[in-house]
C-alpha positions in Angstrom: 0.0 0.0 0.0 1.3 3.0 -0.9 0.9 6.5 0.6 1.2 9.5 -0.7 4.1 11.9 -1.2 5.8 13.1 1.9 2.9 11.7 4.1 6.2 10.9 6.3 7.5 14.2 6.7 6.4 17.6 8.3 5.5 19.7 6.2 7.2 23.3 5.9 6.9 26.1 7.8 7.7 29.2 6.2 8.2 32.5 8.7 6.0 35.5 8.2 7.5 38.1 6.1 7.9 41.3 8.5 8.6 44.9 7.1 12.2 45.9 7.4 12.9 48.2 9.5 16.1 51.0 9.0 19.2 49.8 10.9 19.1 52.3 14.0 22.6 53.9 15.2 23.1 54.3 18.9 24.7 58.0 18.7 22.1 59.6 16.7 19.6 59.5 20.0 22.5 62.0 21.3 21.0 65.1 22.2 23.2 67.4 20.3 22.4 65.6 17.1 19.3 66.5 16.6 20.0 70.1 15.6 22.1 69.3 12.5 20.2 68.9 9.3 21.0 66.9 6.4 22.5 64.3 7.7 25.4 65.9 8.9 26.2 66.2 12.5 28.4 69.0 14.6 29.2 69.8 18.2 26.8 71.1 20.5 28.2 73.7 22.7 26.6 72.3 26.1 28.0 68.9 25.7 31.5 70.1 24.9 34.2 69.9 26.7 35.3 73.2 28.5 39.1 73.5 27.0 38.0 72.4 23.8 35.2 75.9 23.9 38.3 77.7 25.3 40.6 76.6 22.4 38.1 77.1 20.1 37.7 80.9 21.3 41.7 81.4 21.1 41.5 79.8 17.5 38.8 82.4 16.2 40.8 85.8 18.2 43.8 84.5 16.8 42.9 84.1 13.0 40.9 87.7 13.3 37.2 86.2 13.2 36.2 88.1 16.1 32.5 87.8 14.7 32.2 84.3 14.6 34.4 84.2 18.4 31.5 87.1 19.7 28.7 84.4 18.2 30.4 81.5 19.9 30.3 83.2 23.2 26.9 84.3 22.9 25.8 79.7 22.3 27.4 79.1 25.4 25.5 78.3 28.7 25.9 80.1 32.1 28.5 77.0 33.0 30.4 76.6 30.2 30.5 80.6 30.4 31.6 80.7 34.1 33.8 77.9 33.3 36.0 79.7 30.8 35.7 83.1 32.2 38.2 82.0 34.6 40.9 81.4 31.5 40.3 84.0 29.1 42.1 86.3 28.5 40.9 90.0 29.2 44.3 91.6 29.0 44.8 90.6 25.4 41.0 91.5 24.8 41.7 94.9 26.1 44.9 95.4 24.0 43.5 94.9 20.9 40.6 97.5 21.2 38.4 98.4 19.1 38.8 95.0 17.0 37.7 93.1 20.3 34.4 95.3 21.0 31.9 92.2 19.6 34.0 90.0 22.1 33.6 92.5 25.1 29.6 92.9 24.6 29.1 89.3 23.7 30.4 88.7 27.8 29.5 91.4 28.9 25.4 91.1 27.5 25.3 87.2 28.4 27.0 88.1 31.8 24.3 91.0 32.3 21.4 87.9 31.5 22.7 86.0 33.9 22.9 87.6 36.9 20.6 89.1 39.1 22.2 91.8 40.5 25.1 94.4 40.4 27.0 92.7 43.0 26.8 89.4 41.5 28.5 90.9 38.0 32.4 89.5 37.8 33.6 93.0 38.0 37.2 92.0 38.4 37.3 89.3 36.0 36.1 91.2 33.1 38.3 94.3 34.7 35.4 96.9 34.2 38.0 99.7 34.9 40.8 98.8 32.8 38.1 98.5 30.3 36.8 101.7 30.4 40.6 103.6 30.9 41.2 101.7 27.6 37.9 103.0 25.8 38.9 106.6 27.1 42.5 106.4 25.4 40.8 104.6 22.1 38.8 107.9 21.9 41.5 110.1 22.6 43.7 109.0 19.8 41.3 108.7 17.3 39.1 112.1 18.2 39.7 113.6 14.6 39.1 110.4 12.6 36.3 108.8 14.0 34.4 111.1 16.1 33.7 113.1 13.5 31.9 110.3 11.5 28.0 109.7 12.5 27.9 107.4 15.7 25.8 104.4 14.0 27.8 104.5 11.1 29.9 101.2 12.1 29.8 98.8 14.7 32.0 100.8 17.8 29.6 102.7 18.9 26.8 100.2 19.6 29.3 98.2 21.0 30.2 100.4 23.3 26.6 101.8 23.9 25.8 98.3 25.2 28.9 97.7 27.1 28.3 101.3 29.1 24.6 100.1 29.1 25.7 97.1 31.3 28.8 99.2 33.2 26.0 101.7 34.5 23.6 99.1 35.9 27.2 97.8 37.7 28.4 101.5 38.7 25.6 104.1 38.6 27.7 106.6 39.5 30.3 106.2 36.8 28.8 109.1 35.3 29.6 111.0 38.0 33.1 109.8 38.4 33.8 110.2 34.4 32.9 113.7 34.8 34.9 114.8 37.8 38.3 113.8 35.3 37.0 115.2 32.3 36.5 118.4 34.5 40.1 118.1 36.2 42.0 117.4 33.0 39.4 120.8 31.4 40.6 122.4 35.0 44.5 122.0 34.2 44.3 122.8 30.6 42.6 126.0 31.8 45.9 126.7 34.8 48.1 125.9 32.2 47.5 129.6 30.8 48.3 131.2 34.2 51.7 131.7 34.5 51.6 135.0 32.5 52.3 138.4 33.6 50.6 139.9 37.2 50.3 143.1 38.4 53.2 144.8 40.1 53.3 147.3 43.1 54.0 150.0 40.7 51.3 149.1 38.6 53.0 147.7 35.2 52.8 144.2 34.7 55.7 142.2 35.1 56.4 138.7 34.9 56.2 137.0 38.5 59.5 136.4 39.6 60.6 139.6 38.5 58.0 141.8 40.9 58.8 138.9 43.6 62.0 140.3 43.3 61.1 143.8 43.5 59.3 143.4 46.2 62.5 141.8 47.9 64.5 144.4 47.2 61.7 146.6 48.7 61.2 144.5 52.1 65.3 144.0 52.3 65.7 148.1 51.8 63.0 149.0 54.3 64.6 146.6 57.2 68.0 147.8 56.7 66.5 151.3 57.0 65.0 150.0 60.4 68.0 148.6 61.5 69.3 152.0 60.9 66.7 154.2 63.1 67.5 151.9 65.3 71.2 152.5 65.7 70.4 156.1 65.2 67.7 156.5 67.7 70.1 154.6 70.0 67.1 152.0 71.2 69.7 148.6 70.8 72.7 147.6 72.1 75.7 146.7 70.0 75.8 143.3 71.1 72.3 142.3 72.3 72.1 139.6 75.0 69.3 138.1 76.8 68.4 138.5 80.6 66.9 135.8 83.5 66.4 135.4 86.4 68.7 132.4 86.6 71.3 133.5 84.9 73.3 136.7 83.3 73.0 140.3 84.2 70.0 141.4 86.0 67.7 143.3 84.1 68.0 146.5 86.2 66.6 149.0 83.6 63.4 146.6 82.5 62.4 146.3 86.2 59.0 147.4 87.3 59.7 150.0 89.5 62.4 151.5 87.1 59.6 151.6 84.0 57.2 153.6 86.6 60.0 156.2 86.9 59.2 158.5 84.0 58.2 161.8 83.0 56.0 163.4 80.6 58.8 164.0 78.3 60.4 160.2 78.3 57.0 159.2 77.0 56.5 161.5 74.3 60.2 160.7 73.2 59.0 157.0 73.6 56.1 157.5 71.3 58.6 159.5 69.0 60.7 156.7 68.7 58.7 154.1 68.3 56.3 155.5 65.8 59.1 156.2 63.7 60.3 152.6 63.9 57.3 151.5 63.4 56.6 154.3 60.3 59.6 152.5 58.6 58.9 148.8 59.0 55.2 148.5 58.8 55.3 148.8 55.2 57.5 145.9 54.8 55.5 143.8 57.5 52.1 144.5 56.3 53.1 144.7 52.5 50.0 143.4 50.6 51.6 143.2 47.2 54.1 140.8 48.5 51.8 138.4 50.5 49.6 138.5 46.8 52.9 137.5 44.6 53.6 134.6 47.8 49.6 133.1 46.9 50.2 133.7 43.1 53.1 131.6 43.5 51.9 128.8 45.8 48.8 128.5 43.5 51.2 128.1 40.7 52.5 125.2 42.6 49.7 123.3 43.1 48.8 123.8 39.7 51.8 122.5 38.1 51.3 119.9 40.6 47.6 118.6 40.0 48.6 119.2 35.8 51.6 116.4 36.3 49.6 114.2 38.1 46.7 114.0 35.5 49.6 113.9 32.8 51.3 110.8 34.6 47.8 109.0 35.0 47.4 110.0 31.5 50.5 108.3 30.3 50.1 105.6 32.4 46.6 104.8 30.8 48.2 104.5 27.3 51.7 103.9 26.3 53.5 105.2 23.3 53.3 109.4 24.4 56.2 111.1 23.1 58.0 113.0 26.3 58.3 115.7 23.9 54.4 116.1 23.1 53.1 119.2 24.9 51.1 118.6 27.8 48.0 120.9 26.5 47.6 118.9 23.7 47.7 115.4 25.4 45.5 116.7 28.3 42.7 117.8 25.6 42.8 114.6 23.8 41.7 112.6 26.5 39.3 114.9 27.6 38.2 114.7 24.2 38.2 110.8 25.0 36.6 111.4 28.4 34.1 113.5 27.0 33.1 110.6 24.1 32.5 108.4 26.8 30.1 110.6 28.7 28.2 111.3 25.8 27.6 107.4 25.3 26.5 107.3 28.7 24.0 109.8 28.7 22.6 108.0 25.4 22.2 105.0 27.2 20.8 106.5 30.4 17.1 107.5 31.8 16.6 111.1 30.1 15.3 112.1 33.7 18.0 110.7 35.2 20.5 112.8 33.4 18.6 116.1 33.0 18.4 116.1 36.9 22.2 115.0 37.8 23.2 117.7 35.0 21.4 120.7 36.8 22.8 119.1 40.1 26.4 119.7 38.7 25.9 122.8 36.7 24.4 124.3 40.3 27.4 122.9 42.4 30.1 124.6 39.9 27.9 127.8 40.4 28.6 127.8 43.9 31.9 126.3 44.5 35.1 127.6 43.1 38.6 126.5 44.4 39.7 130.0 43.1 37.4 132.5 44.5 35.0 132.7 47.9 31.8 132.6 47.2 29.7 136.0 47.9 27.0 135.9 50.6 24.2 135.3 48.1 25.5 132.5 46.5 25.8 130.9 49.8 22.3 131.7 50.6 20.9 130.5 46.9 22.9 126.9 47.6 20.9 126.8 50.6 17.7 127.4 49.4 18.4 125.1 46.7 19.6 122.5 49.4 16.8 123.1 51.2 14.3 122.5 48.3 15.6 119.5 47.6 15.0 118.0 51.0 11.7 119.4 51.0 10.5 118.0 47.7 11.0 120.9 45.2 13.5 119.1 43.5 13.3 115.6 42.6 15.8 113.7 44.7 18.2 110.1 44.3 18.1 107.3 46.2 19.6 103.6 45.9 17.8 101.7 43.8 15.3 104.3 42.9 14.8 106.9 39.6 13.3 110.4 39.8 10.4 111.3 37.8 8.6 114.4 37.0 5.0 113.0 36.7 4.8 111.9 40.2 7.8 111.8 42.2 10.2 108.1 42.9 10.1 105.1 41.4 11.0 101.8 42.4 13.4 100.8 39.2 13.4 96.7 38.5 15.8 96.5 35.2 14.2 94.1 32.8 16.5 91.8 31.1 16.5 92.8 27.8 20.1 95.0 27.2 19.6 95.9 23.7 17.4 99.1 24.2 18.9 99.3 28.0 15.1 100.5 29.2 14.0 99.7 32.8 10.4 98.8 34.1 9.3 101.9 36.2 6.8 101.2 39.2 5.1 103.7 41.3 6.3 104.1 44.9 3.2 103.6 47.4 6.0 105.4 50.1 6.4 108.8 48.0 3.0 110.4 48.5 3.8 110.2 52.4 4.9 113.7 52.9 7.1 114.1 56.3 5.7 116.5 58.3 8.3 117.4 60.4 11.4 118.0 57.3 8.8 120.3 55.7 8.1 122.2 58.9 11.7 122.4 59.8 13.3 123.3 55.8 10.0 126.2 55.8 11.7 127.6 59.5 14.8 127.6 57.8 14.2 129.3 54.4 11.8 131.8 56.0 15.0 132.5 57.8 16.9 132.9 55.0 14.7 134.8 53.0 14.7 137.5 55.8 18.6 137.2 55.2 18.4 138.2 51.4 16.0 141.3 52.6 18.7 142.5 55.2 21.1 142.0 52.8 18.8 144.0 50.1 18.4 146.5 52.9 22.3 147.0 53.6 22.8 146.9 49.4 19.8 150.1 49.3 21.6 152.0 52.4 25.2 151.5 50.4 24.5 152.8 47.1 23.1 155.9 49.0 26.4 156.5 50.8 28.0 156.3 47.0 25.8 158.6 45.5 26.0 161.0 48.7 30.2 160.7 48.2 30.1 161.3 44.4 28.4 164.3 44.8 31.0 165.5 48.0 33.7 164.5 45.6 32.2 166.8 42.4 31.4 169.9 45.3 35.4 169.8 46.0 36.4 169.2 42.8 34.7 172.4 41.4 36.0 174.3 44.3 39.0 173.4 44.0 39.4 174.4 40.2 37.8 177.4 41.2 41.0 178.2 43.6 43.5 176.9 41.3 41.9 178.8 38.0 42.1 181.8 40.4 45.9 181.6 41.4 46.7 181.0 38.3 44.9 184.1 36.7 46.5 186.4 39.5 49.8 184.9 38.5 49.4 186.1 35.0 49.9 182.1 33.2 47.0 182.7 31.1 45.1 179.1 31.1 48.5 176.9 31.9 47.1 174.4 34.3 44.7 171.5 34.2 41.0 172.4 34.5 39.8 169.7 36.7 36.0 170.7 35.4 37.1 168.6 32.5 36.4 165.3 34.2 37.6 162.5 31.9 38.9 164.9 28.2 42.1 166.2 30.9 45.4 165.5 29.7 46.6 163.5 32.9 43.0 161.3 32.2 43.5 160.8 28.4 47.2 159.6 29.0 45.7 157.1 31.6 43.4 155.9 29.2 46.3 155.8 26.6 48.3 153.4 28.9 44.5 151.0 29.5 44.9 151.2 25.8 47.8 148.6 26.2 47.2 146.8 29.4 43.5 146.2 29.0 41.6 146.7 25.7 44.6 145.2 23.7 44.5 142.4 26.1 41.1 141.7 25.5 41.1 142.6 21.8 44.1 140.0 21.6 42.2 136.9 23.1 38.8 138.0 21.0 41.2 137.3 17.7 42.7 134.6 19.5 39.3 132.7 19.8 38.7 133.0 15.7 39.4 129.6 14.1 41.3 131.8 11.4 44.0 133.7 13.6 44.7 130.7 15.5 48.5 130.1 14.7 48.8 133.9 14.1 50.2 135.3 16.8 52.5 138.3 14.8 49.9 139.4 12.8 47.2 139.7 15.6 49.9 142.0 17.1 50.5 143.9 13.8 46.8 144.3 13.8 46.3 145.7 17.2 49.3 147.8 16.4 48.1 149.1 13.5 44.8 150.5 14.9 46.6 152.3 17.1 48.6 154.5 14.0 45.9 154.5 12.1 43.3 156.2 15.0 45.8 158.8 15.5 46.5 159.1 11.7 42.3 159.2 11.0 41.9 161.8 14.2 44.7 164.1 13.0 43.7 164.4 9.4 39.8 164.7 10.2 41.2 167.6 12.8 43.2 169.5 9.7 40.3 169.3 7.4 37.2 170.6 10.5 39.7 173.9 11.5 40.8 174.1 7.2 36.4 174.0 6.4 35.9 176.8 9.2 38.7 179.1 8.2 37.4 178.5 5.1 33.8 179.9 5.8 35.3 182.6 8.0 38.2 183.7 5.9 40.6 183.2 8.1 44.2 183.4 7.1 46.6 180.1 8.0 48.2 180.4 10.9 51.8 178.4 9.6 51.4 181.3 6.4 54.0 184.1 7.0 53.1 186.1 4.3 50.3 187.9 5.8 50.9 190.0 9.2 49.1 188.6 12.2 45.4 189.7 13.0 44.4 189.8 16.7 40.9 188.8 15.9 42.1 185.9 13.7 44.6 184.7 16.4 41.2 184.8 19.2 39.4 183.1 16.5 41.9 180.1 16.4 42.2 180.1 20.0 37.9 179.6 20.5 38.2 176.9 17.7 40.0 174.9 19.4 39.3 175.4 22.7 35.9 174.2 21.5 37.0 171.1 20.2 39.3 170.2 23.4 36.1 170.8 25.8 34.0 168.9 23.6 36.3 166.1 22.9 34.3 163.4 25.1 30.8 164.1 23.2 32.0 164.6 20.1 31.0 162.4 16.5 34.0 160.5 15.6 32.1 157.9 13.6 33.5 159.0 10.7 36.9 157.7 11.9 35.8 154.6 13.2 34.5 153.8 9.8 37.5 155.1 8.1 40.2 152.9 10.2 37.8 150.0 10.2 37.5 150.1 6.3 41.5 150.4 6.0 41.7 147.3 8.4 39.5 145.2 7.0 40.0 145.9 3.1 43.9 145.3 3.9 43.1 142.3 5.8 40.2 141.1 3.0 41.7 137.1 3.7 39.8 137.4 6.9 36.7 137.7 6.6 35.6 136.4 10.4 37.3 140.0 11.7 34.0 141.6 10.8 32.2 140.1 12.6 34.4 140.4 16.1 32.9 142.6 18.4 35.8 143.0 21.1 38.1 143.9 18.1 35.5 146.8 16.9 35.1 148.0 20.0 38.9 148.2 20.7 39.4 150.3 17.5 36.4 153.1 18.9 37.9 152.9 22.2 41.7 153.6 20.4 39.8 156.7 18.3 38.7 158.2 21.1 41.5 158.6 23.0 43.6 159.7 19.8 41.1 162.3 19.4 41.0 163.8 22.7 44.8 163.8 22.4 45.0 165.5 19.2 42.7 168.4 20.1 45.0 169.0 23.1 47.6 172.7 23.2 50.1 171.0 22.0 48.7 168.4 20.8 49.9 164.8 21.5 51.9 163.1 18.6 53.0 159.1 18.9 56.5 157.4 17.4 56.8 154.7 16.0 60.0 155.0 13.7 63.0 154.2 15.1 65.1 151.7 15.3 67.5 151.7 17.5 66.4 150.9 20.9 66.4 154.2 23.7 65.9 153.4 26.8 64.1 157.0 27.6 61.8 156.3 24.5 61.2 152.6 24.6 60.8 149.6 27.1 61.4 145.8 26.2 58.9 143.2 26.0 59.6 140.5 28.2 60.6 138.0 25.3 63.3 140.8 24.3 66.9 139.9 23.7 68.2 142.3 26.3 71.8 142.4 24.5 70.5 143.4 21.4 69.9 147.5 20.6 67.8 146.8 17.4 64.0 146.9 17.6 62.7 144.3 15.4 58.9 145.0 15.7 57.3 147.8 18.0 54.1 146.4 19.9 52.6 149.6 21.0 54.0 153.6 20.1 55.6 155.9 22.6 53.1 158.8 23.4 55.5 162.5 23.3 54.0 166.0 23.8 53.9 168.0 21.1 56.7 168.0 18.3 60.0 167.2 20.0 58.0 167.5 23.1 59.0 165.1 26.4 58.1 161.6 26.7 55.3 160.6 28.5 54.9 157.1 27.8 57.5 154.5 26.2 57.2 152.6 23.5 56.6 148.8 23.8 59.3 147.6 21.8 61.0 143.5 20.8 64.7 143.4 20.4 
């Protein structure tokens, strides 16, 4: 029997056919692979080692990709941040500003987010002062190149705008403090002027040392002459010794009973002798002058002082000065550099804020001055601005807090979001709480002073009475005396030879004092008005040509316009020349000549010289056409009226007065050296002001300033 085909056997059984499934690597369920697309796969910072993040952040400063090291920095986390913070290398950063600015703000915005307060911030890691002494001397070389340009125009300046952003949450009053050295470095450019000429005993100015030693010679001279009276008057012994009780002679003649033993006569010739000693040295003791030129010149030691200190902190902030640079020029650049800063500062700071510290600053330099004491009403306008400040007036600071004008403090919380640098402003539930007792007490106290400014108001009234009562005293005398003298004179036959002191300001002695302000003060002033235009700036000769041309010319313009009144009224009245020898004299003429100009002497103070004004002016500035900004100087148009006046009133004098300018050989009873002379040299290379004769081959009445 047979069976069928593989009835012995199992049959077989055939899997089931699954789906294949993709072979699944262990390392792509890695975290930091998932954000790499297409397949290809890349390091994520957090997972990292900390040396190779460090490394990496050398590798990208080194090769210059200090965009790609600032975008690195900003993928880190707060560990890996704090990790390498310890290991980088600020120094180098620092160095190689401004390149390094993206790598600064990187830490310094993703060390702002995360901490949570000021304190917290790794100040000295990050060497936030370094930093900023760095950023003053980047500005302070580069003030004609870059600050000139717009400040968004590349990436430095928001850079720094967030940096200082972050630096003022840390410091708030870093404003404050950047201030006070721009304003000492702007306070010894200033003193670096002030070692010029001061004002002598005798009135001239001299250079310092030189009336120091005047006044020596003075003080020395008026002790010898009291060691003289001395001797004369027979008060000292030859050899002066000292008595005691202990020891030495006793001191028979200084005993009590001895000193009561005198007559009426031993005290006047006590008195006598004294008062002469004491005629002789007071002077020299109580010399004003002297104890001035002593401040001058301990104020010029300080000065020189503070100005090398801010130039060695200055040099110590960036390398490379030349020793050989002038001081001026350095100070100015980093208070150029100071000043950059601050005005970065103020862009990135509350608007409030700023407005409010400003007028706090701008009030304090109104009151206090390290060169002058402040007057009584000063002192009482600081207090009543003190005053309403406490008591709410004025909007005041605390820690922590923000002024307002809407409503008074705010509680600041600082959001953290740097780029715009705004903060989150919350009303204060403790400011509408007025305190009773500070108001009650600051209203006591400026009730007080307000009944101070009305005495002092009162005392001010009652002063300028005593003045007016005085002047009018002093013009009383005045014509009475000119009345005696214009008397004597007439019985003594001079005919008018004397000075009528009716004349006020047009008399000779006046005029010549006004001659010599000429030189002293309105030149002075005329000089720094051209000194200030952009255009005369390097021109020191030719502002002093100019100044000494005005001079001339006024004279030149006031003797001419004289020739051509007297030549038009002899004209109308037929009058002969007086310099014509051809006709005989005529009494009336002679009269005639005498009222003309006696009329224009006595009138010299009132009358129109506008004419000559416009006529020097024209010469000036059509010889000068260049410089066109000398129109529009007011100092220097005022200093050529002031120079016509006097040369009128000196022209219209009997004789009149004539000034030389011509020679050139130095006289010393014509001329006097300017202080940068060569005083071994006899030839006058430029004359800085003319010598002032009267008449023609008249005396000299004022030198000549003169350059040899």
């Amino acid at each position: 029997m047979s069976s069928p085909r593989g009835s012995g056997k199992m049959d077989r059984i055939k899997p089931e056919k699954l789906p294949r499934q993709r072979v699944q690597k262990l390392w792509r369920n890695v975290r930091w692979a998932e954000s790499f697309p297409d397949e290809s796969l890349s390091v994520e910072l957090t997972d990292v080692p900390q040396s190779f993040t460090l490394r990496k952040v050398a590798q990208l400063f080194e090769t210059k990709k200090y965009g790609e090291c600032a975008t690195l920095i900003r993928r880190l986390n707060c560990v890996a941040l704090e990790a390498i913070l310890q290991e980088v290398p600020v120094e180098v950063l620092l160095d190689s500003l401004p390149h390094s600015l993206v790598i600064l703000e990187s830490l310094y915005v993703k060390l702002y987010e995360e901490t949570e307060t000021p304190g917290n911030f790794p100040r000295e890691e990050l060497k936030v002062d370094e930093f900023l002494q760095k950023l003053v001397a980047f500005f302070a070389k580069d003030t004609t190149a870059e600050n000139n340009k717009d400040k968004n125009s590349n990436i430095i300046y928001p850079c720094c705008r967030n940096i200082l952003r972050v630096v003022s949450w840390i410091e708030p009053s870093i404003r404050k403090h950047i201030r006070q050295l721009k304003q000492a470095l702007d306070k010894c450019i200033s003193r670096l002027g002030r070692h010029g000429l001061v004002n002598s005993s005798s009135g001239n100015l001299m250079g310092l040392h030189d009336s120091l030693k005047v006044e020596f010679e003075k003080v020395v001279s008026q002790y010898k002459s009291a060691l003289q009276k001395l001797a004369e008057l027979d008060l000292t012994t030859k050899h002066p010794t000292s008595s005691s009780v202990t020891f030495g002679p006793a001191p028979t003649r200084a005993s009590h009973q001895r000193l009561m033993q005198v007559t009426r006569t031993d005290v006047q010739s006590r008195i006598i002798k004294n008062k002469t000693v004491f005629n002789i040295v007071e002077p020299a003791v109580m010399s004003q002058c002297l104890k001035k030129l002593v401040h001058i010149l301990e104020k010029r030691i300080e000065y020189d002082k503070m100005t090398l200190f801010h130039e060695t902190e200055v040099r110590k902030m960036c390398s490379g000065i030349d020793d050989d640079m002038y001081i001026s020029v350095t100070l100015k650049q980093f208070s150029s550099g100071y000043d950059m800063v601050l005005k970065l500062l103020r862009e990135v700071a509350d608007e409030c804020d700023g407005l409010i510290e400003e007028e706090e600053e701008e009030a304090t330099d109104l009151i206090s001055s390290d060169e002058e004491a402040a007057s009584p009403l000063l002192q009482v306008d600081a207090k009543f601005k003190e005053m309403s400040s406490l008591n709410g007036l004025l909007p005041y600071r605390t820690a922590g807090t923000r002024p307002s004008v809407i409503s008074g403090p705010f509680l600041m919380f600082p959001e953290k979001t740097i780029p715009h640098g705004h903060a989150t402003l919350i009303p204060n539930p403790m400011a509408t709480n007025p305190v009773t007792a500070n108001q009650k007490s600051s209203e006591a106290e400026l009730s007080s002073l307000e009944q101070e400014v009305e005495n002092l108001k009162a005392e001010l009234e009652k002063s300028q009475g005593m003045i007016k009562h005085l002047q009018e005293r002093e013009k009383m005398l005045l014509d009475r005396l000119s009345g005696q003298v214009h008397a004597s004179f007439s019985l003594s036959g001079m005919n008018g030879q004397f000075e009528d002191l009716n004349l006020g300001t047009i008399r000779p002695t006046e005029l010549i004092r006004q001659f010599g302000n000429l030189y002293s003060e309105a030149r002075v002033e005329a000089l720094d008005a051209l000194d200030a235009l952009d255009q005369f700036a390097d021109l020191q000769a030719l502002k002093e040509k100019i100044l000494f041309s005005v001079i001339v010319l006024a004279f030149r313009s006031a003797q001419q316009n004289l020739v051509e009144i007297k030549g038009k009224v002899r004209h109308l009245l037929s009058l002969p020349c007086p310099d014509t020898s051809e006709q005989p004299c005529i009494p009336v003429a002679i009269e005639m000549e005498c009222h003309i100009t006696n009329y224009l002497r006595k009138r010299a103070d009132t009358f129109d010289v506008e004419k000559c004004v416009e006529e020097v002016s024209s010469q000036i500035y059509a010889t000068l056409y260049d410089y066109p900004d000398l129109k529009t100087c007011l100092k220097f148009h005022q200093y050529i009226a002031e120079c016509v006046h006097v040369a009128w009133g000196l022209s219209v004098q009997t004789p009149a007065y004539l000034i030389l300018y011509d020679s050139r050989i130095f006289q010393a009873d014509l001329h006097e050296r300017f202080h940068t002379s060569d005083p071994d040299s006899n030839v006058i290379t430029s004359f800085l002001w003319p010598a002032l004769i009267e008449g023609c081959n008249g005396p000299c009445i004022q030198k000549a300033f003169v350059t040899t």
